[in-house]
N, C-alpha and C positions, 0 to 999 in steps of 0.2 A: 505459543500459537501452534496449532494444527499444523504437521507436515502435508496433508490431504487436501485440508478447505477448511474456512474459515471466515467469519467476518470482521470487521473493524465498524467501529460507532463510536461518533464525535459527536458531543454534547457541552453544551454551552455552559453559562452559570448559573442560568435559571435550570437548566435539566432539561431541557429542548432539544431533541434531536437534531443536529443541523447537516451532517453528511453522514453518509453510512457504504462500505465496500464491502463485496462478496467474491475471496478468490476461492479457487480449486485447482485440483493438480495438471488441468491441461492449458493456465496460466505459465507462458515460457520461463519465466524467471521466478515464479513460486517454485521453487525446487525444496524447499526444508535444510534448502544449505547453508542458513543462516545469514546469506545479503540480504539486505536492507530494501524494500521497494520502493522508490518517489517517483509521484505522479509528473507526468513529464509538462504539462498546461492545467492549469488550476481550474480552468473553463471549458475541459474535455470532460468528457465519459470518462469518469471514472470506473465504470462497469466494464469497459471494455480493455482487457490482458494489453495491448497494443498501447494504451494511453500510460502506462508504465516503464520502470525502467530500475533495473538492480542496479544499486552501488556497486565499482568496484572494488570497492575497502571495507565492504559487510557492515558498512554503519558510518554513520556522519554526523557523529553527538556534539553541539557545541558548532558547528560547521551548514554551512547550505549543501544543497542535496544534488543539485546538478550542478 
């Protein structure tokens, strides 16, 4: 992914759009420093930098995210 900007798109089984995020670099924790972003409330803005939250261990493969 883009150290800059970038989006993400989540798509179903049928191929159905179902959510889609647009960061950039004046997202606090978009940094390109390779942590991990989870949305902090699943039923927030996504679109808005504040509704996130960087890992502190740059990733949570296998593990929940907050």
């Amino acid at each position: 992914m883009s150290k800059s900007e970038d989006s993400v798109k989540v798509y179903n089984e049928q191929g159905a759009l179902v959510d889609q995020v647009h960061y950039d670099k004046s997202w606090p924790d978009a940094k390109g420093n390779g942590k991990t972003l989870s949305l902090i409330d699943p039923d927030s803005d996504n679109s808005v930098s504040t509704n996130w939250v960087a890992a502190d261990n740059f990733g949570t493969p296998g593990e929940g995210n907050l």
